[in-house]
Backbone as JSON, one array per atom type, in Angstrom:
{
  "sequence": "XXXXXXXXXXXXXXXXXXXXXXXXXXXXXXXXXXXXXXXXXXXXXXXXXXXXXXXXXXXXXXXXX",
  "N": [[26.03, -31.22, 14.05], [25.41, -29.31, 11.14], [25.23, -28.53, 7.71], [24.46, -25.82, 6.58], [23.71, -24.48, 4.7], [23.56, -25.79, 2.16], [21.78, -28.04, 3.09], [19.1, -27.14, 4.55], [16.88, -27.82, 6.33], [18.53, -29.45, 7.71], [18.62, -32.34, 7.7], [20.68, -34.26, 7.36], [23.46, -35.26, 9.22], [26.31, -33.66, 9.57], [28.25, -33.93, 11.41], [27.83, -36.55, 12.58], [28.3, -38.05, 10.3], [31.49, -37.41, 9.7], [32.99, -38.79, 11.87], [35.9, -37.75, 12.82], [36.78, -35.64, 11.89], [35.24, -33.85, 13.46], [36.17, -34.53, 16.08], [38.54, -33.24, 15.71], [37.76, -30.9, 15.44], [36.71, -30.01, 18.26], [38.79, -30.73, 19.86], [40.8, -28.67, 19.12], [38.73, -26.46, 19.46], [39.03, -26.78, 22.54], [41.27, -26.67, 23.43], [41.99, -23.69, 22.2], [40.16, -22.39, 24.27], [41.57, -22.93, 26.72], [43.5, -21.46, 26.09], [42.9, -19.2, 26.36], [40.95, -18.72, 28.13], [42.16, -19.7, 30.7], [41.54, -21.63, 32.39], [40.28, -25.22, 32.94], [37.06, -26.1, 31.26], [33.89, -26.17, 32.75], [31.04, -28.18, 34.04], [28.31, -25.68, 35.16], [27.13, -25.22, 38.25], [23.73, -26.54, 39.36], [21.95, -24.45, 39.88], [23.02, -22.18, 39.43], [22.32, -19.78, 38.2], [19.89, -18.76, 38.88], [17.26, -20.01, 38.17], [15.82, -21.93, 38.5], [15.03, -21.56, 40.68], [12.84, -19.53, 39.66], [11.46, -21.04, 37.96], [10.21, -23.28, 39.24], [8.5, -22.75, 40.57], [5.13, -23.04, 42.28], [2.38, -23.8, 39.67], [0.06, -21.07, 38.52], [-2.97, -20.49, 39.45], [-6.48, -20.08, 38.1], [-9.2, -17.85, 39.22], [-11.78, -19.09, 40.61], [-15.4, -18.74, 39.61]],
  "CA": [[26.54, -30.16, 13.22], [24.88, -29.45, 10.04], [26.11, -27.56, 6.86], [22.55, -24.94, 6.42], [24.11, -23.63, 2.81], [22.93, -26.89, 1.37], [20.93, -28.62, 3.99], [18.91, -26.3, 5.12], [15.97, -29.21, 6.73], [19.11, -30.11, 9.19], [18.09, -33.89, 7.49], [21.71, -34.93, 6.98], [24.2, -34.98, 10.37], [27.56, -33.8, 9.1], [29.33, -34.21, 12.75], [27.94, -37.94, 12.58], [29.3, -39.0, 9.06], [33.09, -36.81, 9.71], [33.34, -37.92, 13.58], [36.95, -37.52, 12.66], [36.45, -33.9, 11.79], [34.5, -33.35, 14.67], [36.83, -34.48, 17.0], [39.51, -32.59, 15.99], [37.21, -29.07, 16.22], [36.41, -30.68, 19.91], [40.03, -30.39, 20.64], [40.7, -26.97, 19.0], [38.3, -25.24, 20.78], [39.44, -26.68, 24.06], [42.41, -25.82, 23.49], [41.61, -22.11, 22.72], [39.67, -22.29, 25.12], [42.12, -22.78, 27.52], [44.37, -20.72, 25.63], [42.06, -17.51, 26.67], [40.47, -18.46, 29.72], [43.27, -20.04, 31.34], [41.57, -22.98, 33.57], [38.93, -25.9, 32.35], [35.83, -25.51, 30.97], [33.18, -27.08, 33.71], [29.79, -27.59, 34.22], [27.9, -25.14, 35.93], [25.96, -25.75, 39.35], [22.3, -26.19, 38.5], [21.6, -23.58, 40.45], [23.67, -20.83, 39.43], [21.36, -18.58, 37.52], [18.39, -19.29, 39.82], [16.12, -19.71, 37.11], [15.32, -23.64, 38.73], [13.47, -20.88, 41.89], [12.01, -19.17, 39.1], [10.73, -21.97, 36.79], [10.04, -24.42, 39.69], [7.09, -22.21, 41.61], [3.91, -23.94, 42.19], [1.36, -22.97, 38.96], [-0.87, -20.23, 39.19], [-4.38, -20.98, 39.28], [-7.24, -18.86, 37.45], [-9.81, -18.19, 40.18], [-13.28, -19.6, 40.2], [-15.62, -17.21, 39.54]],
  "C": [[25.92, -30.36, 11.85], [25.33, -28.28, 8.91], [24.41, -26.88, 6.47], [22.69, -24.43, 5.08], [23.59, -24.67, 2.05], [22.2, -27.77, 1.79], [19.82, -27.95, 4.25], [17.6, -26.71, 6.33], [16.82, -29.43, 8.04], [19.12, -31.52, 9.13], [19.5, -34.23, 7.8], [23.01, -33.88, 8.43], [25.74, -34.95, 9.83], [29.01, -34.42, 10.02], [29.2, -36.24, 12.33], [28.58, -38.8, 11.39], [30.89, -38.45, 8.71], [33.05, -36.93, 11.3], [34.96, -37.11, 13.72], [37.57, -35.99, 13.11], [36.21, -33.34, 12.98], [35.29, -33.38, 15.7], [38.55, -33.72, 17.05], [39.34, -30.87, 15.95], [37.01, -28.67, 17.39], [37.81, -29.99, 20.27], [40.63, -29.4, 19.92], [40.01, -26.46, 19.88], [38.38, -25.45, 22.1], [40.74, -26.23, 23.45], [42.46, -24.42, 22.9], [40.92, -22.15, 23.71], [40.48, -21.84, 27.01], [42.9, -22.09, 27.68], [43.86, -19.18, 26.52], [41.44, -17.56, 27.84], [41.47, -18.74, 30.83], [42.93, -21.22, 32.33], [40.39, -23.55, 32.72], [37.71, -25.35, 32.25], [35.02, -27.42, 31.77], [31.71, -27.08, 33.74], [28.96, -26.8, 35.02], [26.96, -25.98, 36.93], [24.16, -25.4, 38.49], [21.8, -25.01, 38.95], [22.43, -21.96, 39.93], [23.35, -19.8, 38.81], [20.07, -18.1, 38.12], [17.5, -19.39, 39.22], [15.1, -21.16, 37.42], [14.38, -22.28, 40.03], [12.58, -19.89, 41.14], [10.67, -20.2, 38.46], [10.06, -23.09, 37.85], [8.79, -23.96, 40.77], [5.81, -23.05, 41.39], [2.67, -22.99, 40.68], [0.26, -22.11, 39.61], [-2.3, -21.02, 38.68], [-5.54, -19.71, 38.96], [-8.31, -19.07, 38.42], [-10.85, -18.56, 39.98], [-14.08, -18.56, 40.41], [-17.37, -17.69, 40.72]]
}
C-alpha cells in the first residue's frame, strides 16, 4: 500500500511500516465483504476464465520463405 499524494515513485511501503493499520483494513473488508456477499471470499480455480487454453497454445511460427 502506498500513499501516491506524496509518494508518488511508490519508494516508501506504507502497509509495511503501519502493519497494524493494515491489518485492521484486512479485517474490515472481510468483514464487509461478508456482510454483502454472504459466504467466504475463495480462490478461484485456475481454470475458470480459460485464459490458461488461451495463453498456453503452442507459439506461432513466421513461415520460411
Amino acid at each position: 500500500m502506498f500513499d501516491t499524494e506524496s509518494d508518488f515513485s511508490e519508494a516508501h511501503d506504507v502497509a509495511g511500516m503501519h502493519p497494524g493499520v493494515t491489518r485492521k483494513m484486512k479485517d474490515l473488508w472481510r468483514h464487509e465483504w461478508l456482510r454483502h456477499v454472504g459466504r467466504p471470499l475463495t480462490q478461484p480455480a485456475p481454470n475458470i476464465c480459460r485464459l490458461n487454453e488461451k495463453y498456453n497454445q503452442p507459439m506461432m511460427r513466421i513461415p520460411d520463405r
